[in-house]
Every structure is written in C-alpha cells, then in structure tokens.
C-alpha positions as CSV (number, residue, x, y, z in Angstrom):
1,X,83.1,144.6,196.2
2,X,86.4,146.2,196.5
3,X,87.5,146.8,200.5
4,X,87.2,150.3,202.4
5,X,90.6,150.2,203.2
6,X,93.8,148.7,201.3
7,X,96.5,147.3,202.6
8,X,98.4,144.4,203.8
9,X,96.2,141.8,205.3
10,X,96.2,138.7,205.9
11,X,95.5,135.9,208.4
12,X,98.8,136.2,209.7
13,X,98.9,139.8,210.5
14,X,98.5,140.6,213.8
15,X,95.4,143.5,215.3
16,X,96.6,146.3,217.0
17,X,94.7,146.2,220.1
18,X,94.4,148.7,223.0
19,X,96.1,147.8,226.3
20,X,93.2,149.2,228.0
21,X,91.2,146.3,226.7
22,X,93.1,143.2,228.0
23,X,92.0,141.9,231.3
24,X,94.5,141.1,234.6
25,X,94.2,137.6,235.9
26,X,91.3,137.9,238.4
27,X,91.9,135.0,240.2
28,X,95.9,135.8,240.7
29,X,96.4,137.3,244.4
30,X,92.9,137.6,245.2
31,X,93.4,138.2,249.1
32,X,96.6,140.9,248.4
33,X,95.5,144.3,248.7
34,X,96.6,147.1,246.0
35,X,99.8,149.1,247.1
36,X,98.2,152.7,248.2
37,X,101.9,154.6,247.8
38,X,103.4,153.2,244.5
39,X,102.0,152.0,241.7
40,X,101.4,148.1,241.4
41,X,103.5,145.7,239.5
42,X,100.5,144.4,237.5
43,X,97.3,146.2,236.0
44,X,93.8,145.0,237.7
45,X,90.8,143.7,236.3
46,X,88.4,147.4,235.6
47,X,86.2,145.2,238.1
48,X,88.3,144.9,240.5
49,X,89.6,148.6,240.4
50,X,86.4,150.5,240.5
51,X,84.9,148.2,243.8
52,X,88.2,149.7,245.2
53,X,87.6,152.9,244.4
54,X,83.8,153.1,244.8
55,X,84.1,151.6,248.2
56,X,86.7,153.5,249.7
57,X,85.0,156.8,248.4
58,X,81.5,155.3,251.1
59,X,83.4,156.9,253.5
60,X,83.0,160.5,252.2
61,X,80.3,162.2,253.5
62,X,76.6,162.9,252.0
63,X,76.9,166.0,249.8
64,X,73.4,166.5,250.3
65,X,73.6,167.1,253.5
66,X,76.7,169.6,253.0
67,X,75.7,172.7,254.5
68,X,78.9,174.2,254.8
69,X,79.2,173.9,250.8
70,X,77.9,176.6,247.9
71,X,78.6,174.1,245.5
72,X,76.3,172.2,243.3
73,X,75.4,169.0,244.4
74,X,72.0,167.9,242.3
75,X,71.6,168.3,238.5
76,X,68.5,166.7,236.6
77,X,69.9,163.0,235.1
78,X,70.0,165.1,231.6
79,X,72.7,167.0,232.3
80,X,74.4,164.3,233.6
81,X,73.9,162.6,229.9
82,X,75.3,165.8,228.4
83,X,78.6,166.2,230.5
84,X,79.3,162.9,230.2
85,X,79.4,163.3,226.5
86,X,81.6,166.1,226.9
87,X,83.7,165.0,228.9
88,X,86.9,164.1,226.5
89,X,86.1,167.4,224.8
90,X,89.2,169.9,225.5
91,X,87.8,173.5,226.5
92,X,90.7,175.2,225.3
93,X,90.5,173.5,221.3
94,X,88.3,175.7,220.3
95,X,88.7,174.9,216.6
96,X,88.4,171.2,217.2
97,X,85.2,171.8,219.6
98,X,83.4,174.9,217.2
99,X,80.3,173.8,219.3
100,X,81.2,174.1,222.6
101,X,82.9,177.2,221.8
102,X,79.7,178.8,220.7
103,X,77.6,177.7,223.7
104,X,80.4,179.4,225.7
105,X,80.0,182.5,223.7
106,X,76.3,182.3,224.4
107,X,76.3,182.0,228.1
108,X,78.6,185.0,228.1
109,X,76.1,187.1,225.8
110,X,73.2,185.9,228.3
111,X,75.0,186.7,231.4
112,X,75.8,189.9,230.1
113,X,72.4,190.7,229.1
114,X,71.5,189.3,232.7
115,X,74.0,191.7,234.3
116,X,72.7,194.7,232.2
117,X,76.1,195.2,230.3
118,X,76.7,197.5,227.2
119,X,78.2,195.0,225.7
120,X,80.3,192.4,227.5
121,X,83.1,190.2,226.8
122,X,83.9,188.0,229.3
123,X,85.1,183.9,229.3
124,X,84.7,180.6,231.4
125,X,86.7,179.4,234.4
126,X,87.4,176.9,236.5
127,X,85.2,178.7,239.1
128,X,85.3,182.1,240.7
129,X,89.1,182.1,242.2
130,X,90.0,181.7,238.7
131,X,87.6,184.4,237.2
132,X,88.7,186.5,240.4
133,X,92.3,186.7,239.4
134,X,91.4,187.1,235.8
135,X,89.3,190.4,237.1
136,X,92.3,191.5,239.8
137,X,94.9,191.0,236.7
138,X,92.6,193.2,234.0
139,X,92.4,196.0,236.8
140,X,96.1,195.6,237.7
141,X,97.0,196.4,234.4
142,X,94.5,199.1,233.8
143,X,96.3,201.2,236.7
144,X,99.8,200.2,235.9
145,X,98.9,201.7,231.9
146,X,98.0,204.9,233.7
147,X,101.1,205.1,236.3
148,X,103.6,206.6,235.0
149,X,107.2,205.4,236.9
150,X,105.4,201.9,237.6
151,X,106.9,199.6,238.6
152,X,109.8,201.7,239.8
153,X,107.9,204.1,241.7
154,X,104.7,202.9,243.1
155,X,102.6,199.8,244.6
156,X,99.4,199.0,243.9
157,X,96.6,198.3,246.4
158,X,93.5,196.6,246.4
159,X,90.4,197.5,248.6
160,X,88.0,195.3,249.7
161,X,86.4,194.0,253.2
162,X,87.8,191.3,255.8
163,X,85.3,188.9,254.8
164,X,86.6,188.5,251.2
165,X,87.2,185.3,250.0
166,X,90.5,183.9,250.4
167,X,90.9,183.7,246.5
168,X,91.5,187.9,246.8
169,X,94.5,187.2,249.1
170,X,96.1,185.0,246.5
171,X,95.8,187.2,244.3
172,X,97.0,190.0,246.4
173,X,99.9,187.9,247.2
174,X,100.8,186.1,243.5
175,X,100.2,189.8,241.7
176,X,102.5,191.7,244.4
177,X,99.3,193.5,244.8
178,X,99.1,195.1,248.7
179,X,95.9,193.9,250.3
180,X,94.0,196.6,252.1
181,X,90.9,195.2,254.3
182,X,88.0,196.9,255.5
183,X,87.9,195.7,258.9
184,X,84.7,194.3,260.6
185,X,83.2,196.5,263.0
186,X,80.1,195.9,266.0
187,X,77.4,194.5,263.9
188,X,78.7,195.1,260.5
189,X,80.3,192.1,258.9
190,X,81.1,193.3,255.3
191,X,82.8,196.2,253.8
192,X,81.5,200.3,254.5
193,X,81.5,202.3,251.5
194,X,83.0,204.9,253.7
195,X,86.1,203.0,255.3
196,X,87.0,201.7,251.9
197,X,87.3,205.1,250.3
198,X,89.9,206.3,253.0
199,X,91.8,203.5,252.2
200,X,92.5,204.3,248.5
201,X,95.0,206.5,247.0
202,X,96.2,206.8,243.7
203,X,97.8,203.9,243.7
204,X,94.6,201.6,244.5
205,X,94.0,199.4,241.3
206,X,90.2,198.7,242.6
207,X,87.8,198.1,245.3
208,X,86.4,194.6,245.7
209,X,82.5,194.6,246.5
210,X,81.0,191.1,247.8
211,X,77.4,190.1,246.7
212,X,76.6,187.6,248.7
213,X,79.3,187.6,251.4
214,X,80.5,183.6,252.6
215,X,80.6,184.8,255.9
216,X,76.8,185.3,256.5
217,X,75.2,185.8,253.1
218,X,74.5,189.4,253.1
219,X,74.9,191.5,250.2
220,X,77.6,194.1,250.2
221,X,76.2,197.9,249.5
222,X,77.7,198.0,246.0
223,X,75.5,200.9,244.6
224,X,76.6,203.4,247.7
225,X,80.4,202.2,247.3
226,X,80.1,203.8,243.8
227,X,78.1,206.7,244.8
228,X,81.0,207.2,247.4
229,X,83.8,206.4,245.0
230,X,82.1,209.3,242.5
231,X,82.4,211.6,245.4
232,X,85.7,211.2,246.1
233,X,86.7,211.1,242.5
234,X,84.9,214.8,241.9
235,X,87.2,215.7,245.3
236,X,90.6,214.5,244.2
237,X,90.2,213.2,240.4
238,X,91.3,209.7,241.0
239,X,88.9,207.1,239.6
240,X,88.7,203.6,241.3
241,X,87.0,201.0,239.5
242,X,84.7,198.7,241.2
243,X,84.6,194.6,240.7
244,X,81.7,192.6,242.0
245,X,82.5,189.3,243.1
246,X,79.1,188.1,242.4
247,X,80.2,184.2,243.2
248,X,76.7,183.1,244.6
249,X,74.8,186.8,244.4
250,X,75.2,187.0,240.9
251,X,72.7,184.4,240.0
252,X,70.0,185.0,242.8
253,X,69.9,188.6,242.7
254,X,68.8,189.5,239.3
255,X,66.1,186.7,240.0
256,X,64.9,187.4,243.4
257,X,66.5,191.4,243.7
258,X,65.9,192.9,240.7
259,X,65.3,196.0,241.9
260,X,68.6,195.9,243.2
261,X,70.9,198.0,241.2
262,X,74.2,196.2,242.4
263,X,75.7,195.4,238.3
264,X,77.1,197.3,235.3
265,X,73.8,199.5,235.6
266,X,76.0,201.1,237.8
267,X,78.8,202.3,235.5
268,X,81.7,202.1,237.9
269,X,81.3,198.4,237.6
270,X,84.0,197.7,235.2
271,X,83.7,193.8,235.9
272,X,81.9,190.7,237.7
273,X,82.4,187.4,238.2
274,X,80.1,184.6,239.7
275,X,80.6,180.6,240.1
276,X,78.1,178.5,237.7
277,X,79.0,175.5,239.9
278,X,76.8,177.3,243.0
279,X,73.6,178.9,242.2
280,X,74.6,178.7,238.6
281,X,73.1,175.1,239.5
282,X,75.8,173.0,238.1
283,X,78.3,170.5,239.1
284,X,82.0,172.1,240.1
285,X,84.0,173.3,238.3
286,X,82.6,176.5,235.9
287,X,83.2,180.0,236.4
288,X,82.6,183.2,234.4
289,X,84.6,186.5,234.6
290,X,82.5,189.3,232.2
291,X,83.7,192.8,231.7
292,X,81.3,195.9,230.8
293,X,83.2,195.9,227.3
294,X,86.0,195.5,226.0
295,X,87.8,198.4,227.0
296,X,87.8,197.3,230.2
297,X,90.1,193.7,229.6
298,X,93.5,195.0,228.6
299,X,93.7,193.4,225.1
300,X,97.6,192.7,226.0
301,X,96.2,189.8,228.7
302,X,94.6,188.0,225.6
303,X,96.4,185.5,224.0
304,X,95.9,183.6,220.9
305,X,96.7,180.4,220.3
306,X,97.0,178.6,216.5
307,X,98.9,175.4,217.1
308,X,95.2,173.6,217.8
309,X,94.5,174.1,214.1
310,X,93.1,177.6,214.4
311,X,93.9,181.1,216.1
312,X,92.0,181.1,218.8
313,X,91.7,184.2,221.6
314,X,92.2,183.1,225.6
315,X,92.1,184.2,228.7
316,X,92.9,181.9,231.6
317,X,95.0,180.9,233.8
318,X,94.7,177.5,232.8
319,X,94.9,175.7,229.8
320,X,93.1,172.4,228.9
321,X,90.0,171.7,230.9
322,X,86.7,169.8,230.0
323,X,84.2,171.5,228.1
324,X,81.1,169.2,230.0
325,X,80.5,171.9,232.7
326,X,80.2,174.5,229.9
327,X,77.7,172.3,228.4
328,X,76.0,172.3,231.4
329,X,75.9,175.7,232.3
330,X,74.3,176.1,228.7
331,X,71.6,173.2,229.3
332,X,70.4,174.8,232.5
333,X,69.9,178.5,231.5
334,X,67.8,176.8,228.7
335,X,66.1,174.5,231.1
336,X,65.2,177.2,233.3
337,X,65.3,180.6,231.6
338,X,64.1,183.6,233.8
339,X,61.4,182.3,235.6
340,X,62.8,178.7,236.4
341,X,66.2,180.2,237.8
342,X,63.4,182.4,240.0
343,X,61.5,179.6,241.1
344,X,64.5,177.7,241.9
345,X,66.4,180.1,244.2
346,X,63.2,181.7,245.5
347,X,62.6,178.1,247.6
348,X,66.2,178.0,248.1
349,X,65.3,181.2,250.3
350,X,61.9,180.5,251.0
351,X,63.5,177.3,253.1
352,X,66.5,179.2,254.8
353,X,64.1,182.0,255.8
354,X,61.5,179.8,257.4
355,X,64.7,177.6,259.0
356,X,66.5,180.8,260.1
357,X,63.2,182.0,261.6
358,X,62.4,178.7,263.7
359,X,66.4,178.4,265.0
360,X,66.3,182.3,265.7
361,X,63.1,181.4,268.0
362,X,65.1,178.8,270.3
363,X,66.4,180.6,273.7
364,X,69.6,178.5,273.0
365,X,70.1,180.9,269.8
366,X,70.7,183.8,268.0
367,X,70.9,185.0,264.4
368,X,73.0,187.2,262.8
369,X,71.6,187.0,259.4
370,X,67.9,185.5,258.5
371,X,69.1,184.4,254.8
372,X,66.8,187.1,253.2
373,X,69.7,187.9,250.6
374,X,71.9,184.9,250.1
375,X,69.7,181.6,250.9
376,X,72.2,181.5,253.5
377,X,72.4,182.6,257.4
378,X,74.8,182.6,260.1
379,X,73.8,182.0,263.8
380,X,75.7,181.6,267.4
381,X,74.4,181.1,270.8
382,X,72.7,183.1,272.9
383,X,74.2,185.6,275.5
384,X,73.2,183.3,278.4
385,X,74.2,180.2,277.3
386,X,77.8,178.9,278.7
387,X,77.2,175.3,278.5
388,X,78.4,174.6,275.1
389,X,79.5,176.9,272.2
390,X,78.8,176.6,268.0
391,X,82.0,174.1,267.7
392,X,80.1,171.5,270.0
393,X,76.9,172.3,268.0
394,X,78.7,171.6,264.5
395,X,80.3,168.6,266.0
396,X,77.2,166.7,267.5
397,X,75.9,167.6,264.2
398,X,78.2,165.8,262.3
399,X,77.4,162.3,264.6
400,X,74.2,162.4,262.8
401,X,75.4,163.0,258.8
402,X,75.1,167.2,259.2
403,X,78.0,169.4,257.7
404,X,77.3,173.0,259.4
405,X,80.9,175.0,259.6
406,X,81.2,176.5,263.3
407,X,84.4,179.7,262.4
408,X,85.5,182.9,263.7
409,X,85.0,185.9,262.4
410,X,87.8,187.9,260.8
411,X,90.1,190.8,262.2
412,X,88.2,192.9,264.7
413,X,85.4,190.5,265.1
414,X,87.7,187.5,266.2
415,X,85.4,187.3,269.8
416,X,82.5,185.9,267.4
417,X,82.0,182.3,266.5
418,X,79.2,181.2,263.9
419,X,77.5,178.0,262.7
420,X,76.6,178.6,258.8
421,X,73.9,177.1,257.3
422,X,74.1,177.1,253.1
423,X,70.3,176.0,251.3
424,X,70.8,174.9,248.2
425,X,68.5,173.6,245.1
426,X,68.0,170.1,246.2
427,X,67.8,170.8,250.2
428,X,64.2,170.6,250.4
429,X,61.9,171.7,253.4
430,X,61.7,168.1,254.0
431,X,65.3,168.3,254.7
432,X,65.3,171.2,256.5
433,X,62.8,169.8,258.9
434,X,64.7,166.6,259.5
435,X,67.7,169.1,260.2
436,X,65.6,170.9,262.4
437,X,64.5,167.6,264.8
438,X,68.3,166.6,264.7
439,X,69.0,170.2,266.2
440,X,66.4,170.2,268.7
441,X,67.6,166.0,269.6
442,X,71.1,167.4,270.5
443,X,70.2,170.0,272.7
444,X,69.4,168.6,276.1
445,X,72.9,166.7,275.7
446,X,74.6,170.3,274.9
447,X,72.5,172.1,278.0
448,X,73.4,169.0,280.2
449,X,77.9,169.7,279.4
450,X,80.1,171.2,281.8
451,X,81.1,173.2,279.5
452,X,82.3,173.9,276.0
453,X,84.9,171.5,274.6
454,X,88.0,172.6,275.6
455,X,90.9,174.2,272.7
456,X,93.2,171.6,271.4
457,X,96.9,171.1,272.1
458,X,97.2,173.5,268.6
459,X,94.9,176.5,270.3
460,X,92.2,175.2,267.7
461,X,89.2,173.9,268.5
462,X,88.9,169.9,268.0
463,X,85.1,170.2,267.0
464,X,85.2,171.2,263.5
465,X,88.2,171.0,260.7
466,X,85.9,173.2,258.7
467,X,88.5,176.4,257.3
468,X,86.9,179.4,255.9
C-alpha cells in the first residue's frame, strides 16, 4: 500500500508539534501567584490557568438575577452546542463560511417579513449601537445626497427624545451630527410627536422613535409621529424619515402588539433595528439593522470585499466577528417560530405585570409604568415616604444577590429617581416571588433609617454604580 502522503520521513525526523500542546511544569512555583499586570515569564499548565480564571470570575454577580440587564442570560443547552461550533467561524468570510452567510440572509428575510417590509435588506451587528449607527449613517447620507452646498453650508440634526439610548449620542457626536432632544415633560417620559416636529428643519436627517424605551419600558407613539411628520411635510414639503430603534420592542411587539402598527406598515419607516441578544433570546452579542428596501441604504455605504477568496458585500462598522451568535439567532426563530416567540415573551409580561401590580400595592411605592408594553416597569417611592429613597432600595437589594438600577431621569425630569425592574425569559414567577419576599424583608430596616443615604464626596449617590 503506497502512503497518503510522500515525503521525507524517517525515524529521525522530527514532528512539528503545536506549542499549545506542551504542558508547564506543574509542580515548579506552586505557592507563586501569576503576575496580574505583565505577562509571566513561563506558560501555565491549561489546569492551572482556567482554576485561575474560573475562580476569580465567582465573584461576578448571578446574571439571573440581573434585573437591570436586557440582555440574554439563558439559552436551551442546544444552542449552546451550536455556538460553540461556530465559534472559530469568522462572520465577515463569507465565502469561506457560505453557510453561515445564508442563515444570515435568512434571518434578515424573516425579520423583514416580521416587520411587514416591501422587501428588506438589512445585515447582522454586534448589537443595536452598532445597527443604530449603521441606520444614523444610511439617513446621514440620504439628506447630505439631497443638500445641495453640504458640507459647506448646512448641519444636520437628528431628532429624537431624552430618553434615547446613549448609542444615539455617539453617533450624534462621531457623525458631527447635532443632537436635538425632546425633553421629558410632567408624566411623559418619551418623545411627543408634536415637540419633535418643531424641532426639525430642513436640515434634520431623521427622527429617532423608541419602541420600548430603557427608561421605563413604554412604547414610543411611532404611528402619530408619522401622521405628524405627513402633516408638516404637506405644510412645508420637507420629508423627515423615521427610524425605529426597536432594540427590545422589536421582538415582543409583533408577538404580543400585533395590532400595533409601529413598523414599515407605516411607510415613513425607512429603517429599524433591534438587539437579538435581548428578546431576540440569545446570548450577547447580535444585532440586526433592516431597511424597507434598498433604496433606502445608500449603496455608496456598501463595501465589497474580495481578498477572502470571494467579493463579498458589507456593511459594518466592524470587521471579523464570530458567526456563533448568528447561528443562534437562526436556531431560535426555528425553535420557536410565531407562536413560541409569543409564548415566551407573553410570560415575560405576564410576570412583570403581576410583579408590578403587587409592588404598586405597597404604601411604600409607586409605579410609573406597570410593564404592559416592554416586560419591564419603573417604580419610586411614595409621596410620603422620607425615610429612605430608590438608591437605598437598590442597595439593600444587592446584600441579598438583586441587581435593580435605582437612576435619574433625563433633562427636565432630573427631580425623579427610579428603581427598574427588567423580566426576562428565564426569570420565572418563582423568581419573581422570591424577589418579592426579599423586597418586603428589607422594608422595616428602610422605614426604621433616619434618612436616605447621604450623596457622596462626588455629588453621586454611593448606593448604586448602576449608569444608564
């Protein structure tokens, strides 16, 4: 039988063997630790590194009882199978990965059809800052193609509400892009149609609509912002497009709203973005940033690549990334289809609105929102209560494992602090009860204070390091 492979060979020719696989004296320096600032003289047995690792990391806190996060923290063990053997696969080789690509291609077609699009194009992220700026560039452009003198004589603007997220002020600030903010007012904590139609002029690239504001988990009115934007385009001619940062509405209302005309039914939508990594329902990091067609993505923002082998189209602002949470995405909207992505963020709801109602019933309390949108409510204490305030709350909270931001509001709403309480797949009503008794444990301690905890030597409180 002749050999596979020919060549020299021999007894005395050496293997080439992969560093990797050679093993650090275990015994040598067994009571020195590691340095933490430089690298160490001499590699470490894998052993020895990962006990390291793994048991510094026991010192992070439970993501499962994160309720400050939107973020995916629970996937079925499946998935986990699939990333992990996608997880040396490079996103961005799209000739080397022909796969991957397609199951990329396909959750943009079904998220489109979700979204009620003519016919999207659209693209995976990082998350939603990154599909945000992708959106903010495409309407950046589409302005500065119809300005004539730009960028000589004009600046452009962006409208949206205080309680953006603060991926919409990088962009405002890395594009040169002026930021103009709907300002909270009384007992309206997201953008009016209204107030953001005075603020544009025809130099105003878009207005930003929130589904699912961070703040307190209410849905911005996207469908009257449009009607309003019509009306002042018949009045002066300019026409503003809308984007929808759908980063956690995106993928409950269409399952729980769908009456809710909010998405490219609405043809001033000329884009949307949401986060897969929140009620997506997979790990962090994925993104997607869709556009109603293709008219609508300036094709001079598309670039394409051909020293991977093949000439590929991208848009991002990144380049390699792992192609495992793509996988994912894909596994899950087969996993659940329609009725599973229902079920799933219908108790997501079903246990904020019963947890809302039963915190909203304590005199110590009251709620702002009741997490009837968003699976997500905001609550602060009651007029009467001068005891303690929602930083002591969210601190005592922490003593027992609890992550529950305590914030301020934005710009004209500054007087109003919040605790925030995020339900995710995976925080059961079992949890949510056990949250419940730890709430109700900590209250004759709180009632019992002198008073609030008093402002740092920095004017912040020293409660909470939680930043919006």
């Amino acid at each position: 039988m002749s050999p596979l492979h020919k060549g020299e060979a021999g007894p005395g020719r050496p293997h080439a063997v992969n560093p990797f696989f050679g093993e650090a004296d275990p015994v040598a320096d067994m009571t020195e630790a590691p340095p933490t600032e430089r690298l160490g003289e001499q590699p470490l047995p894998p052993a020895t590194a990962y006990q390291l690792v793994h048991d510094e990391l026991m010192l992070d806190g439970n993501s499962r009882l994160n309720l400050a996060t939107f973020v995916t923290t629970w996937m079925e063990p499946q998935a986990g199978v699939l990333m992990a053997e996608c997880r040396d696969k490079n996103m961005i080789d799209k000739d080397e990965y022909p796969r991957t690509a397609e199951l990329e291609r396909r959750c943009v077609a079904m998220l489109g059809e979700l979204w009620h699009a003519p016919e999207a194009v659209g693209c995976s992220t990082t998350g939603s800052s990154e599909a945000c700026m992708l959106a903010g560039m495409a309407l950046k452009r589409r302005w500065a193609a119809r300005t004539p003198g730009y960028p000589a004589t004009a600046r452009p603007n962006l409208v949206m509400g205080a309680n953006v997220q603060v991926c919409w002020e990088k962009f405002c600030t890395f594009w040169e892009v002026e930021a103009r903010l709907v300002p909270m007012e009384g007992d309206r904590f997201h953008l009016d149609p209204q107030a953001a139609v005075e603020l544009c002029d025809e130099n105003t690239i878009g207005v930003v609509a929130v589904l699912g504001s961070t703040f307190d988990g209410s849905y911005e009115p996207v469908a009257a912002l449009c009607s309003a934007l019509d009306e002042w385009r018949e009045r002066t001619g300019l026409d503003v497009p809308v984007h929808v940062d759908g980063a956690s509405g995106g993928m409950v209302a269409p399952f729980l709203d769908p009456d809710l005309v909010w998405d490219f039914r609405l043809p001033r939508v000329a884009s949307i973005n949401t986060s897969g990594h929140k009620y997506g329902l997979v790990y962090p990091g994925v993104g997607w940033a869709l556009w109603r067609d293709a008219s609508c993505l300036p094709e001079e923002l598309v670039f394409r690549v051909n020293y991977l082998g093949g000439d590929m189209p991208t848009f991002a602002l990144n380049f390699s990334r792992p192609g495992a949470q793509v996988v994912a995405q894909y596994y899950t909207f087969l996993r659940l289809g329609r009725e599973g992505y229902r079920a799933v963020q219908q108790a997501a709801r079903s246990v904020a609105t019963s947890l809302a109602d039963r915190i909203g019933a304590m005199d110590d309390f009251r709620l702002l929102t009741r997490g009837d949108e968003l699976p997500v409510f905001a609550f602060t204490t009651a007029p009467g209560v001068t005891a303690f305030d929602v930083f002591d709350v969210s601190r005592r909270l922490r003593e027992r494992g609890w992550l529950v931001p305590a914030y301020t509001f934005p710009a004209n709403r500054e007087d109003l602090s919040v605790l925030r309480v995020v339900c995710r797949n995976g925080f059961s009503s079992d949890l949510a009860e056990l949250f419940l008794g730890d709430l109700e444990s900590l209250l004759p301690e709180l009632r019992a204070q002198d008073g609030p905890l008093r402002r740092g030597a920095s004017g912040q409180r020293g409660a909470t390091g939680f930043h919006h």
